[in-house]
Chimera marker file (.cmm) of the C-alpha trace (Angstrom):
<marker_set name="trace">
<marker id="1" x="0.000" y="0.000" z="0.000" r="1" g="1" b="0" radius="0.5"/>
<marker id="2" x="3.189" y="2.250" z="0.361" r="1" g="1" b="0" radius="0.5"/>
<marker id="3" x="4.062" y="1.957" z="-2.634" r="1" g="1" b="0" radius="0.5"/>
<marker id="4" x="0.669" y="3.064" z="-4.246" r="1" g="1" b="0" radius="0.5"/>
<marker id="5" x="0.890" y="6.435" z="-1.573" r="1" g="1" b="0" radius="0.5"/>
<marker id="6" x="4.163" y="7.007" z="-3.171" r="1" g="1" b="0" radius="0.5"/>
<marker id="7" x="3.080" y="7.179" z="-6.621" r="1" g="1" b="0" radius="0.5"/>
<marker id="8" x="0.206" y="8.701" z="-6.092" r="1" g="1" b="0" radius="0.5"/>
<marker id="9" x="1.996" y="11.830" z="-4.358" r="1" g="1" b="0" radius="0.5"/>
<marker id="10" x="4.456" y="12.164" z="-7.554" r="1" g="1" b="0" radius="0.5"/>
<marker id="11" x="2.485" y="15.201" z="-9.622" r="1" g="1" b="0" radius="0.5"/>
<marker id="12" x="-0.372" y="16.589" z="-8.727" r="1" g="1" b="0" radius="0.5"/>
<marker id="13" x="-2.785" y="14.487" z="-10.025" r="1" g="1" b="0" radius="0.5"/>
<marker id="14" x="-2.413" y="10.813" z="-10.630" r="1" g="1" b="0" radius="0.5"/>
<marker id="15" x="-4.921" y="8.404" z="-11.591" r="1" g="1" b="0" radius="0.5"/>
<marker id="16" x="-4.611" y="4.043" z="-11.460" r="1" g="1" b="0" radius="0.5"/>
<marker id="17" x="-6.236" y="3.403" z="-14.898" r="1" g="1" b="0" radius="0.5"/>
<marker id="18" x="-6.620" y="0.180" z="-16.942" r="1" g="1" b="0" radius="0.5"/>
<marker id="19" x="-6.361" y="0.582" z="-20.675" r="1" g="1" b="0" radius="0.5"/>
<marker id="20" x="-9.586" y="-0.463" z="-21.371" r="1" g="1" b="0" radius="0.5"/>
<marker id="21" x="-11.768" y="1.289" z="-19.100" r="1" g="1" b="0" radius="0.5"/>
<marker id="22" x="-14.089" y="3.234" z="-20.632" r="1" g="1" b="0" radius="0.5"/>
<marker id="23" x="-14.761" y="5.031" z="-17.321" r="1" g="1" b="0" radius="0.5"/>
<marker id="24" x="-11.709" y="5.626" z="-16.424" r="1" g="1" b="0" radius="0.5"/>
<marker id="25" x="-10.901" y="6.952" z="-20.198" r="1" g="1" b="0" radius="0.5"/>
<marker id="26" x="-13.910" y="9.284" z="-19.035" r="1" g="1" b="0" radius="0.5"/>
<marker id="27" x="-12.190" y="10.702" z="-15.815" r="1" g="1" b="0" radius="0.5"/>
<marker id="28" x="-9.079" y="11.138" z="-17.372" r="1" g="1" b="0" radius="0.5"/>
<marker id="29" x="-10.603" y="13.319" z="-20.070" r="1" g="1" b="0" radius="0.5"/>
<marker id="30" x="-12.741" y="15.388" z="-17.649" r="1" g="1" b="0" radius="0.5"/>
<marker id="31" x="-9.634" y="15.923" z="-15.497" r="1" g="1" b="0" radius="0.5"/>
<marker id="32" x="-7.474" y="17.162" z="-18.680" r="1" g="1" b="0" radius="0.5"/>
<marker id="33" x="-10.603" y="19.157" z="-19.870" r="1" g="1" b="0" radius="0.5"/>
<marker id="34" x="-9.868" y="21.950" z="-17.012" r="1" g="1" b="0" radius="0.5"/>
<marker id="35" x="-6.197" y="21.705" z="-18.166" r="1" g="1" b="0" radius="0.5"/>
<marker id="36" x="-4.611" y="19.535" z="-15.973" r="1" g="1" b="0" radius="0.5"/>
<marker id="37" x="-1.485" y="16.983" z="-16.989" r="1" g="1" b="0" radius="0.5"/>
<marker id="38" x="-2.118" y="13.489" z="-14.477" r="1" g="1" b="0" radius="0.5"/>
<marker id="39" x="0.049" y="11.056" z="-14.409" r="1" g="1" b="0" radius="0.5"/>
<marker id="40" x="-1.421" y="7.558" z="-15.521" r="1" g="1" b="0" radius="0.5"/>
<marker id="41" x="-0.975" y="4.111" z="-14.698" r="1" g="1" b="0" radius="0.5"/>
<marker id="42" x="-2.165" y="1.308" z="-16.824" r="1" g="1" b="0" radius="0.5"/>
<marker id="43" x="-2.562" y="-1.100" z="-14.216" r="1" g="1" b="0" radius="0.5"/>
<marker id="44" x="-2.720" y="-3.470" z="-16.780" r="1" g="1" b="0" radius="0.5"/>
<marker id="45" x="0.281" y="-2.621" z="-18.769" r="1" g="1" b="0" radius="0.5"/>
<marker id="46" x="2.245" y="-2.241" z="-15.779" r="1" g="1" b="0" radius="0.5"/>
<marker id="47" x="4.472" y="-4.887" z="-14.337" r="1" g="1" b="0" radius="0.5"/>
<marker id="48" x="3.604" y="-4.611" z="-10.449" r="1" g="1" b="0" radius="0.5"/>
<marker id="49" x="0.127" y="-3.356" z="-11.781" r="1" g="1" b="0" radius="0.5"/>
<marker id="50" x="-1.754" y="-6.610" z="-10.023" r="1" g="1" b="0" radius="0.5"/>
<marker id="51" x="0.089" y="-5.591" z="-6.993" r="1" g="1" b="0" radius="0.5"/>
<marker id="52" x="-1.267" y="-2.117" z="-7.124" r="1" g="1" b="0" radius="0.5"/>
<marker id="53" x="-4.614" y="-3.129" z="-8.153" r="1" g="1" b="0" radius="0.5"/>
<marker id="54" x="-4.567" y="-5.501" z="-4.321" r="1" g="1" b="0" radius="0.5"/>
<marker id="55" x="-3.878" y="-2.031" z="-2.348" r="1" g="1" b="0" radius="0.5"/>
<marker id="56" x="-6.073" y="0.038" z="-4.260" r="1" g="1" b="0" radius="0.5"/>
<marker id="57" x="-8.655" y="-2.213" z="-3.217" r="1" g="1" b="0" radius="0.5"/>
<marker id="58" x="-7.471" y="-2.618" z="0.547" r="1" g="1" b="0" radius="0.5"/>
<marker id="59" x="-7.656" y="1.706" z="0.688" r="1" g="1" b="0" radius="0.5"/>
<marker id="60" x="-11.587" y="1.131" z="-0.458" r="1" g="1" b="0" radius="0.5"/>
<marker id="61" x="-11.561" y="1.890" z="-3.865" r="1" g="1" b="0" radius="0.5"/>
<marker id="62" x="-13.594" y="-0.763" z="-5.629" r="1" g="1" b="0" radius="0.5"/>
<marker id="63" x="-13.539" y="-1.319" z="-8.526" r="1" g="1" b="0" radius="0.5"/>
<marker id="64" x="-9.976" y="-1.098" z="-8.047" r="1" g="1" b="0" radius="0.5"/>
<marker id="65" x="-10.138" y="1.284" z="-11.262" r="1" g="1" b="0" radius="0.5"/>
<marker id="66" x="-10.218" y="4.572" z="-11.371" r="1" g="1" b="0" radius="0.5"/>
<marker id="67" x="-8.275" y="5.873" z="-8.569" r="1" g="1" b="0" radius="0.5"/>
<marker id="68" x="-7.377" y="9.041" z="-8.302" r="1" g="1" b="0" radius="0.5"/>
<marker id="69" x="-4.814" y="11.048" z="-5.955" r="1" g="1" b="0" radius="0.5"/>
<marker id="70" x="-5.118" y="14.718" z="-6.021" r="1" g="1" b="0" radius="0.5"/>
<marker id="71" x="-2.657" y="16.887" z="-4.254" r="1" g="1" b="0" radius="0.5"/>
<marker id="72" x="-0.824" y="13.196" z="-2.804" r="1" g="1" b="0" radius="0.5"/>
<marker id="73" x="-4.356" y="12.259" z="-0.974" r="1" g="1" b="0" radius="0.5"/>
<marker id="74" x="-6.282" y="9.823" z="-2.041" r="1" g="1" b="0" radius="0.5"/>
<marker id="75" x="-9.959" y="11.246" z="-3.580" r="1" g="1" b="0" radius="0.5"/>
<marker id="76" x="-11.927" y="8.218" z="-4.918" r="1" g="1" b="0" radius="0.5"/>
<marker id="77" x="-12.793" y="6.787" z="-7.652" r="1" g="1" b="0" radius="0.5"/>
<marker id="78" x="-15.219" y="7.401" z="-10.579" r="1" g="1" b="0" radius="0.5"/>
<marker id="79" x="-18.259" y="8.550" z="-8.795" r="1" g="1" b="0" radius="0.5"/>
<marker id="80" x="-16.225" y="10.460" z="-6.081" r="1" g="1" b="0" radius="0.5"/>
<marker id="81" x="-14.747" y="12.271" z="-8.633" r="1" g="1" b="0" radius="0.5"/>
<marker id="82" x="-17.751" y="12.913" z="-11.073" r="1" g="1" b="0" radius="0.5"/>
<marker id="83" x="-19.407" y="14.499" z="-7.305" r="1" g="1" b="0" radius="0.5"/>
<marker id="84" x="-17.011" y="16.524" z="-7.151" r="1" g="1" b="0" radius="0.5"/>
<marker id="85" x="-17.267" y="18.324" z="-10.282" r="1" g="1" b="0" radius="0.5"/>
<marker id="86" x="-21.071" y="18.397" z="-10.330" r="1" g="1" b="0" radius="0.5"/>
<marker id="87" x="-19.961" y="20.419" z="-6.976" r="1" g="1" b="0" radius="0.5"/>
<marker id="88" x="-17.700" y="22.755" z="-8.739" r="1" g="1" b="0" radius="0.5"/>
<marker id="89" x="-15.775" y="21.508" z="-6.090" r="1" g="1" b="0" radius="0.5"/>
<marker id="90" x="-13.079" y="20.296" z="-8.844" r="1" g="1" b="0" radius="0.5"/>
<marker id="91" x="-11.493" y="22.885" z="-10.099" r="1" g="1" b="0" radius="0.5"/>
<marker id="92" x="-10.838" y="24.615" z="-6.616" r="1" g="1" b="0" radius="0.5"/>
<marker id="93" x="-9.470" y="20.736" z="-5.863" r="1" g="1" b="0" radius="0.5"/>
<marker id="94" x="-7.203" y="20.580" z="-9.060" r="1" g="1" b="0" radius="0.5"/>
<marker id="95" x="-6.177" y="24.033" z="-7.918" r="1" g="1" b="0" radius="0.5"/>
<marker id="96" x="-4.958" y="24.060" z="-4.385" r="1" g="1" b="0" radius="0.5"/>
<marker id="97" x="-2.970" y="20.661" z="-5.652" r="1" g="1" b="0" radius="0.5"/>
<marker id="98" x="-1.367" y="23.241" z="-8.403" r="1" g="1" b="0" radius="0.5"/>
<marker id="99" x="-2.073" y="20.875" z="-11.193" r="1" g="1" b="0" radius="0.5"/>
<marker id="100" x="-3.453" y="23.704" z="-12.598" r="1" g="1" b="0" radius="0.5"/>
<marker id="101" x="-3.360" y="27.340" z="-12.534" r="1" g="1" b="0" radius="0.5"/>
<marker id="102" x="-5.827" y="30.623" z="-13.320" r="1" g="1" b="0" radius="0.5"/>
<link id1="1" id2="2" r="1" g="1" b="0" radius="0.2"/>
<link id1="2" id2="3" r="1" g="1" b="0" radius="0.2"/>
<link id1="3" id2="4" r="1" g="1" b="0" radius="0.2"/>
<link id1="4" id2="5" r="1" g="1" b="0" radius="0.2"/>
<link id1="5" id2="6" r="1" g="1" b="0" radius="0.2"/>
<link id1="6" id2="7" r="1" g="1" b="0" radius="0.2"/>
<link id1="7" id2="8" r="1" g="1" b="0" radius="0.2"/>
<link id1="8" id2="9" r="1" g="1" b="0" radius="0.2"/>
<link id1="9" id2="10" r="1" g="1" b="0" radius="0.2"/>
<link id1="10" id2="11" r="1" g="1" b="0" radius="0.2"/>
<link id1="11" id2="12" r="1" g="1" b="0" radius="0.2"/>
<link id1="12" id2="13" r="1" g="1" b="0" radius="0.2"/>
<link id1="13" id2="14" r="1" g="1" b="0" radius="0.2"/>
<link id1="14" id2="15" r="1" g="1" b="0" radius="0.2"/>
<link id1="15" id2="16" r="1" g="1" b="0" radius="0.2"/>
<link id1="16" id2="17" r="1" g="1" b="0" radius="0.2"/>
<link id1="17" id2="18" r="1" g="1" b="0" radius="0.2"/>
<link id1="18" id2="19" r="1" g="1" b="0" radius="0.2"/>
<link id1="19" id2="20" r="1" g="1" b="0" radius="0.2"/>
<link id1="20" id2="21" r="1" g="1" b="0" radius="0.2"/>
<link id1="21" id2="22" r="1" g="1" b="0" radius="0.2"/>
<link id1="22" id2="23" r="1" g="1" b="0" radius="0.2"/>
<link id1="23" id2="24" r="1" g="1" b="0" radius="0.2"/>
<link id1="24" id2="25" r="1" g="1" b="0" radius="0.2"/>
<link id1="25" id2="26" r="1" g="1" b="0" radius="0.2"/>
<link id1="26" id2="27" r="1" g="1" b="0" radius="0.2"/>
<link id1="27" id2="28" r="1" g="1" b="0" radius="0.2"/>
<link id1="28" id2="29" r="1" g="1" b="0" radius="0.2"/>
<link id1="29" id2="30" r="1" g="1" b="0" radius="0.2"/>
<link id1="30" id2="31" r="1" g="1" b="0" radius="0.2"/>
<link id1="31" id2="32" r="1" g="1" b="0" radius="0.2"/>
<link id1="32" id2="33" r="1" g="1" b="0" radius="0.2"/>
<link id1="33" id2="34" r="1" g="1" b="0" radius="0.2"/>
<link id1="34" id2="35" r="1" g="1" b="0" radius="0.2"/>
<link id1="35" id2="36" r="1" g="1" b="0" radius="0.2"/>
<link id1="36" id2="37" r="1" g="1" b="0" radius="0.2"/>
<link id1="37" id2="38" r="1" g="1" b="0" radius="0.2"/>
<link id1="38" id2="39" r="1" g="1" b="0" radius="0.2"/>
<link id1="39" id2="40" r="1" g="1" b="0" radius="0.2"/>
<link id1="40" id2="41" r="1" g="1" b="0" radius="0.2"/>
<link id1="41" id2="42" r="1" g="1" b="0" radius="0.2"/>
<link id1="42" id2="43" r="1" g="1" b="0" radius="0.2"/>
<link id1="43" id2="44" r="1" g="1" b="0" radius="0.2"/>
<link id1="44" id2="45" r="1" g="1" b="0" radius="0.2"/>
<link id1="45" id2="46" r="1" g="1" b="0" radius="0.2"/>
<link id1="46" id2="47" r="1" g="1" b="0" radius="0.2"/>
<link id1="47" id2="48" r="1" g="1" b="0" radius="0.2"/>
<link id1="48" id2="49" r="1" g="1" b="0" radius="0.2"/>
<link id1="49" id2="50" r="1" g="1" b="0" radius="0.2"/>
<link id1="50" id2="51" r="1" g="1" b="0" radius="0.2"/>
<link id1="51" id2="52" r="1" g="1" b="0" radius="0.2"/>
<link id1="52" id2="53" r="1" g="1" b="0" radius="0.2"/>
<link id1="53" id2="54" r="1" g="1" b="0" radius="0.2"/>
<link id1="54" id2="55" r="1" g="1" b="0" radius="0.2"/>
<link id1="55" id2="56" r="1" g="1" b="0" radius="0.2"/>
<link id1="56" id2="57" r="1" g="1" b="0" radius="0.2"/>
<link id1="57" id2="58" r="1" g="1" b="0" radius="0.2"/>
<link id1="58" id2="59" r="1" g="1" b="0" radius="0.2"/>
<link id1="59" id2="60" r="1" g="1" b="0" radius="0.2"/>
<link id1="60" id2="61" r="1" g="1" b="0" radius="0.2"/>
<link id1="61" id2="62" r="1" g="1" b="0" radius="0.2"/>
<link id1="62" id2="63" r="1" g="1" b="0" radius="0.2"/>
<link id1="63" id2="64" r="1" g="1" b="0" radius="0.2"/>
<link id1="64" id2="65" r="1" g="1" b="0" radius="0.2"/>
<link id1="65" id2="66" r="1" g="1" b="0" radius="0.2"/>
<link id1="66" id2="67" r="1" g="1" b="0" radius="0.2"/>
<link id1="67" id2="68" r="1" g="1" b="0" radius="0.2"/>
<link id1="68" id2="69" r="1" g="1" b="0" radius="0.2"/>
<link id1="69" id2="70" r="1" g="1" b="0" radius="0.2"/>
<link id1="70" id2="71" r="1" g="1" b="0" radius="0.2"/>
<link id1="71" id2="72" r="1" g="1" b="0" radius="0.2"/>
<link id1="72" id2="73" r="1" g="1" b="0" radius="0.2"/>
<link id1="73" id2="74" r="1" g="1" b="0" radius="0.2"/>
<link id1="74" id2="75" r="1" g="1" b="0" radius="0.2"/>
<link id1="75" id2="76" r="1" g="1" b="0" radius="0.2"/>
<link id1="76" id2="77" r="1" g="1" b="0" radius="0.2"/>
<link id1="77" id2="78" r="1" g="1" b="0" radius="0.2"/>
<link id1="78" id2="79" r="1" g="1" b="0" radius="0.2"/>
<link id1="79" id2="80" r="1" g="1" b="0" radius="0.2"/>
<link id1="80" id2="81" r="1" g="1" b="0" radius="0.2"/>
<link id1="81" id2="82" r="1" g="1" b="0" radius="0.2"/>
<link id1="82" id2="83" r="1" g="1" b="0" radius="0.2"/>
<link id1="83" id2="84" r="1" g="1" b="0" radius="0.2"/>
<link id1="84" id2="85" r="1" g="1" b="0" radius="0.2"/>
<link id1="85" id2="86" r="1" g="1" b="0" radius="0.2"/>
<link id1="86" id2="87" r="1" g="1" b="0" radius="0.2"/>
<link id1="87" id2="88" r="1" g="1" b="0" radius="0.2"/>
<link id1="88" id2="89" r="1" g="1" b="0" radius="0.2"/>
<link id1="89" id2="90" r="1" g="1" b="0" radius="0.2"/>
<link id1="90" id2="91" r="1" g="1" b="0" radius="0.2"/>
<link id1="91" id2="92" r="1" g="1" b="0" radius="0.2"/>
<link id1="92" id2="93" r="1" g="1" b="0" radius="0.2"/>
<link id1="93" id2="94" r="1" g="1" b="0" radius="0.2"/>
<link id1="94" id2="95" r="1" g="1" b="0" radius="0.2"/>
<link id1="95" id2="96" r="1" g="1" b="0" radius="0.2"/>
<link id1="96" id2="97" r="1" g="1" b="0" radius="0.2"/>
<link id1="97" id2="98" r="1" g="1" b="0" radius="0.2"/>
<link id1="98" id2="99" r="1" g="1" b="0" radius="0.2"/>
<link id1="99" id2="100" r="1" g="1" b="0" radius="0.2"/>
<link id1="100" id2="101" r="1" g="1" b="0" radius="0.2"/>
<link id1="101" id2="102" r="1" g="1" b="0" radius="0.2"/>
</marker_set>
């Protein structure tokens, strides 16, 4: 699980993908659509990605895919996320985390 905190805290915004989510294709682009540049693992492309997939789903996040860090702390997955911008609590988010900037 230590190892998922520390990549997860290396930019701003990182998200635990699999390369053929749909829904986590769908985060990714809402995240870039305010501007932002995350940092994405293909858990299945990646070679301790079943690893990784075991202590996403030990911090809660299930389906293990996607999981998203903001600002190095862990925000949710898909639906955490998607609540958060039908919030407009987002932006201010992606903000303070300075993954991007007005």
């Amino acid at each position: 699980m230590e190892a998922v905190r520390r990549l997860g805290s290396e930019k701003p915004v990182v998200i635990f993908s699999k390369s053929n989510c749909c829904i986590s294709h769908a985060i990714h682009m809402l995240i870039c659509s305010f501007g932002a540049n995350p940092m994405v693992y293909e858990l299945d492309q990646h070679p301790k990605g079943r690893e990784i997939e075991n202590a996403l789903l030990a911090l809660g996040c299930n389906p293990s895919v996607p999981a998203v860090f903001i600002g190095k702390l862990f925000v949710g997955g898909s639906n955490e996320i998607m609540s958060l911008n039908v919030q407009g609590k987002l932006k201010p988010l992606l903000i303070r985390a300075n993954a991007i900037w007005m």
